[in-house]
C-alpha positions as CSV (number, residue, x, y, z in Angstrom):
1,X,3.5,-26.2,-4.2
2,X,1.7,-27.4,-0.8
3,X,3.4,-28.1,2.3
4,X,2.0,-31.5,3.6
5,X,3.5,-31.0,6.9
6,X,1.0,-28.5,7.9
7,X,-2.8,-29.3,8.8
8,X,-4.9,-28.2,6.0
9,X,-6.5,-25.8,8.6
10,X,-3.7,-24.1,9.1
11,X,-2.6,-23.6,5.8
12,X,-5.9,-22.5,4.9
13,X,-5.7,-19.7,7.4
14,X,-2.0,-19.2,5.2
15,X,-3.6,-18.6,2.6
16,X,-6.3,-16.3,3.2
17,X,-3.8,-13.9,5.1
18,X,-1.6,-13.9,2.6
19,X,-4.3,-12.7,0.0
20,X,-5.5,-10.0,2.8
21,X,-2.2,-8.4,3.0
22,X,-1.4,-9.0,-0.4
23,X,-4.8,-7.0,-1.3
24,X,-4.4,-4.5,1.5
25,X,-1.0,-3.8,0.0
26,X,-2.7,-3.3,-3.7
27,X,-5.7,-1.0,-2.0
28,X,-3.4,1.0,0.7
29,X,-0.7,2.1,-1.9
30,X,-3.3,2.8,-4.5
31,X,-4.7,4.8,-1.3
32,X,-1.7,6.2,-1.1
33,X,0.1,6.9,-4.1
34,X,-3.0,8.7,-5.5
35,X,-2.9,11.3,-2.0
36,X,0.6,11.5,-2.5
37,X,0.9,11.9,-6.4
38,X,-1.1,15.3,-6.7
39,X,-3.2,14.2,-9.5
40,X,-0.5,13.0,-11.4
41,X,-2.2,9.3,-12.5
42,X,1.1,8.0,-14.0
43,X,3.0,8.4,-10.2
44,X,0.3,6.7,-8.5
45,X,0.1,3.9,-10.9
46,X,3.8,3.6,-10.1
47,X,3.7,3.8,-6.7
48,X,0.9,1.1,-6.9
49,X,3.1,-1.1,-9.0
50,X,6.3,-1.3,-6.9
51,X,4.2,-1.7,-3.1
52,X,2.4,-4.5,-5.2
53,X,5.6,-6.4,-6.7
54,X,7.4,-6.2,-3.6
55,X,4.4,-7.8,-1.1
56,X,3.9,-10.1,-3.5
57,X,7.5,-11.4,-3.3
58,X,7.7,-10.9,-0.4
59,X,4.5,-13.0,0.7
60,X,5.6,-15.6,-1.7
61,X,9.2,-16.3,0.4
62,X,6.9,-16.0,3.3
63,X,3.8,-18.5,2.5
64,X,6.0,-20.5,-0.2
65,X,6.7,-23.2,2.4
66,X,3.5,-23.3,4.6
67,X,0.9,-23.1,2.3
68,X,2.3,-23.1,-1.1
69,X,1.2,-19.3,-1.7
70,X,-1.2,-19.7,-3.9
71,X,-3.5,-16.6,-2.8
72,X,-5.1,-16.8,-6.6
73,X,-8.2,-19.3,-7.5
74,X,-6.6,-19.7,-10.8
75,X,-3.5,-20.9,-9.9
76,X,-5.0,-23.3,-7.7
77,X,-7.8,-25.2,-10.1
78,X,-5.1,-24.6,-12.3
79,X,-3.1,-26.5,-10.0
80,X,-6.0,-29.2,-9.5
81,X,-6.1,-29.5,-13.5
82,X,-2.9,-30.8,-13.9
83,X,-3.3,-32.7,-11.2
84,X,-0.4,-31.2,-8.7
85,X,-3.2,-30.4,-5.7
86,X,-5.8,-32.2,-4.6
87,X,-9.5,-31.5,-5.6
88,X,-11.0,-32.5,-2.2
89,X,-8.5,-29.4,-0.8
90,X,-9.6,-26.8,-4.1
91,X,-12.7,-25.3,-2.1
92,X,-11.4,-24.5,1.6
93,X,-8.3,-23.0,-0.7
94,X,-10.7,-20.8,-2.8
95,X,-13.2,-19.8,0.3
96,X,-9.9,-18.8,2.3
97,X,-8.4,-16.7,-0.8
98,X,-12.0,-15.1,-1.2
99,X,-12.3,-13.9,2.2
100,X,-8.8,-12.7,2.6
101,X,-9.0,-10.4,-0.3
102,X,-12.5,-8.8,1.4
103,X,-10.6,-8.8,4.5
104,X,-7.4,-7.1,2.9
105,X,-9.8,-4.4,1.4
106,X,-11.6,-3.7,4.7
107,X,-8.0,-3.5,6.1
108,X,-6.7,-1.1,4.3
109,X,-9.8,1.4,4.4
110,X,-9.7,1.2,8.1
111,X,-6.1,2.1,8.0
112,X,-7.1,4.9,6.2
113,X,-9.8,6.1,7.4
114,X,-12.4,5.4,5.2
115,X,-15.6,3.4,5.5
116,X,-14.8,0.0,5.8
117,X,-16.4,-0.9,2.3
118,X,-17.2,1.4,-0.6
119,X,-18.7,-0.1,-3.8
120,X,-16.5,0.9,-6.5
121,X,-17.3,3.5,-9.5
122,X,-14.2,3.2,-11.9
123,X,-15.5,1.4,-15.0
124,X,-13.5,-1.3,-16.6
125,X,-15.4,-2.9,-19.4
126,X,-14.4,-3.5,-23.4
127,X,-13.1,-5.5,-25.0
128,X,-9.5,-4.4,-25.0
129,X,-9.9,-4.5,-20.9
130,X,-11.0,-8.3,-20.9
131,X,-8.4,-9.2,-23.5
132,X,-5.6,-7.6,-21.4
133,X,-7.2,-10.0,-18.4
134,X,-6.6,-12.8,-20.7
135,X,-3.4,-12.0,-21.5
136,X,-2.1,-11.0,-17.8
137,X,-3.6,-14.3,-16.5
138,X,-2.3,-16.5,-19.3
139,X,1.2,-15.0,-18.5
140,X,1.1,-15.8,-15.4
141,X,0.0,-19.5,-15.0
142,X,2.6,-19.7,-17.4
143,X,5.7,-18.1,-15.3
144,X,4.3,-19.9,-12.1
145,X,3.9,-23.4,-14.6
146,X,7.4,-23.3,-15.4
147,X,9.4,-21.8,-12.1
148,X,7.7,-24.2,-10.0
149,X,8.7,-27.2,-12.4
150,X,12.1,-25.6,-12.6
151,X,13.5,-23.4,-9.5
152,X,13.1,-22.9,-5.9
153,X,10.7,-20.7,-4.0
154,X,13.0,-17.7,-4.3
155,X,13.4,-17.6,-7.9
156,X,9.9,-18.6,-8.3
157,X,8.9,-15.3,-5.8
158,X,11.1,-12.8,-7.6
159,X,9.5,-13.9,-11.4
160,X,6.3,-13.9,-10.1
161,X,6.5,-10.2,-8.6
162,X,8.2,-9.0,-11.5
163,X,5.9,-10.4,-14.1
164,X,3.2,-8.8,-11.8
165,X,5.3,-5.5,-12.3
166,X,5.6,-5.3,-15.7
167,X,2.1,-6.5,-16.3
168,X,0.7,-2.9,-14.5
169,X,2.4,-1.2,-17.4
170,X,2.0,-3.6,-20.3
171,X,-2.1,-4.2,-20.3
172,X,-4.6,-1.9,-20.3
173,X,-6.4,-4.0,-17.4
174,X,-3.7,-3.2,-14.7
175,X,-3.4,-7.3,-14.6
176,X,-5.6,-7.6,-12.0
177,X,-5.1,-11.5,-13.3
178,X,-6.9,-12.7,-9.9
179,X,-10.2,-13.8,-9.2
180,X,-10.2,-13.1,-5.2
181,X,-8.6,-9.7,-5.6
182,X,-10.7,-8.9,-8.8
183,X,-13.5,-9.1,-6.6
184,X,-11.7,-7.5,-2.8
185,X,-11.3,-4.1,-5.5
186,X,-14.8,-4.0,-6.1
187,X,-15.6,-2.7,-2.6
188,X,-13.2,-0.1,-3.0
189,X,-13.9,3.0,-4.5
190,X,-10.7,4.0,-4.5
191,X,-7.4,4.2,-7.1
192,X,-7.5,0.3,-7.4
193,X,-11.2,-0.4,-7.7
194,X,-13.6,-2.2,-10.1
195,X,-17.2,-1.8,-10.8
196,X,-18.9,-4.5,-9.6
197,X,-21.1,-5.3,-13.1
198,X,-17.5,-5.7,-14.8
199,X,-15.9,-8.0,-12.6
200,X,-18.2,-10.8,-13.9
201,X,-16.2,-10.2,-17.1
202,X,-12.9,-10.3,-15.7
203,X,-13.3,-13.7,-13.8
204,X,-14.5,-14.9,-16.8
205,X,-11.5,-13.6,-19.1
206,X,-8.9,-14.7,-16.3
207,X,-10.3,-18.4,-16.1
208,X,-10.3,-18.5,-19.8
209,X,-6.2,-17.1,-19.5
210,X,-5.9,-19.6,-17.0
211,X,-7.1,-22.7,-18.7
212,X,-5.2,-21.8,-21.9
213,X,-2.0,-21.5,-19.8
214,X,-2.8,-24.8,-18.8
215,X,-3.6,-26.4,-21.9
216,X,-0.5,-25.1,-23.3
217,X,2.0,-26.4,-20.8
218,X,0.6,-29.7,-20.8
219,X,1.3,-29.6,-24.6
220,X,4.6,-28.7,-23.3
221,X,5.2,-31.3,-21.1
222,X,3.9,-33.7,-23.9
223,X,6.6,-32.6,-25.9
224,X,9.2,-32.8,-23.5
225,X,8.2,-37.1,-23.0
């Protein structure tokens, strides 16, 4: 959902701010859940998980109605696929979502303290870690698919976050399900962080959730005529 209102510019700028703080808030409380938590992995993933759900609903409500609040490249060329955004408007979306996430990561290290970029050492690679990504993403084109055809903002903000949620817990991924913030966690070598040499492999298993999202709702819609 777009808001045609607003100057492309400045929903461009939307968008990438909204990815920075929705990243910052994913690399801060990993930050900070893993100082807090004493070691104990399973409170800091927790910690992690609730600061994410809320910014995320909480930038949804916000952005919802200025820039649509995509602040994922899947959901917009997702979008673009089913032909609900405009293609001419897919790169300065994608660009702004890629540099917000870097932005949010450098954000939250400064607030921190730390360098403002560390390449990141946690290894996530296998099989089972790229099928999770598949799964996370698919799950979640599908939620926004259908709350956008079917509810307001709100309702769409709250299932969104809570699928978000539950997705932490449910893959073995953490359902990073997000090209921009896949790569904004690469330059952290923090709680939340990637390898670099594996995020080639999650972009490529959260298209490939993406597109089969897609496919299957326009099967759906099919039906529906």
């Amino acid at each position: 959902m777009t808001a045609p209102h607003l100057p492309l510019f400045k929903r461009v700028i939307c968008e990438a701010l909204g990815t920075a703080l929705l990243v910052a808030a994913v690399v801060g409380s990993g930050i900070m859940g893993e100082k807090l938590a004493g070691g104990n992995q399973a409170i800091a993933l927790l910690a992690n998980t609730i600061a994410t759900g809320a910014a995320l609903a909480a930038l949804i409500l916000t952005f919802g109605p200025l820039s649509g609040a995509h602040l994922n490249p899947v959901v917009i060329l997702a979008s673009a696929l089913r032909q609900i955004f405009p293609w001419r408007e897919v790169t300065p979306y994608l660009a702004a979502q890629i540099l917000g996430g870097l932005l949010g990561t450098v954000s939250a290290h400064i607030m921190f303290g730390l360098p403002w970029y560390s390449l990141s050492q946690h290894a996530r690679s296998g099989w089972p870690q790229l099928f999770s990504e598949f799964v996370a993403t698919f799950g979640l084109v599908l939620v926004i698919w259908s709350c956008t055809r079917n509810h307001s903002i709100p309702a769409t903000a709250m299932a969104v976050a809570s699928y978000i949620t539950a997705a932490y817990w449910f893959t073995a991924s953490m359902s990073f399900a997000n090209p921009a913030v896949t790569l904004a966690r690469s330059i952290t070598d923090t709680f939340s962080g990637i390898r670099p040499i594996d995020v080639p492999g999650f972009i490529g298993a959260q298209l490939s959730g993406a597109a089969a999202a897609t496919l299957f709702g326009s099967w759906l819609e099919k039906k529906r005529a």
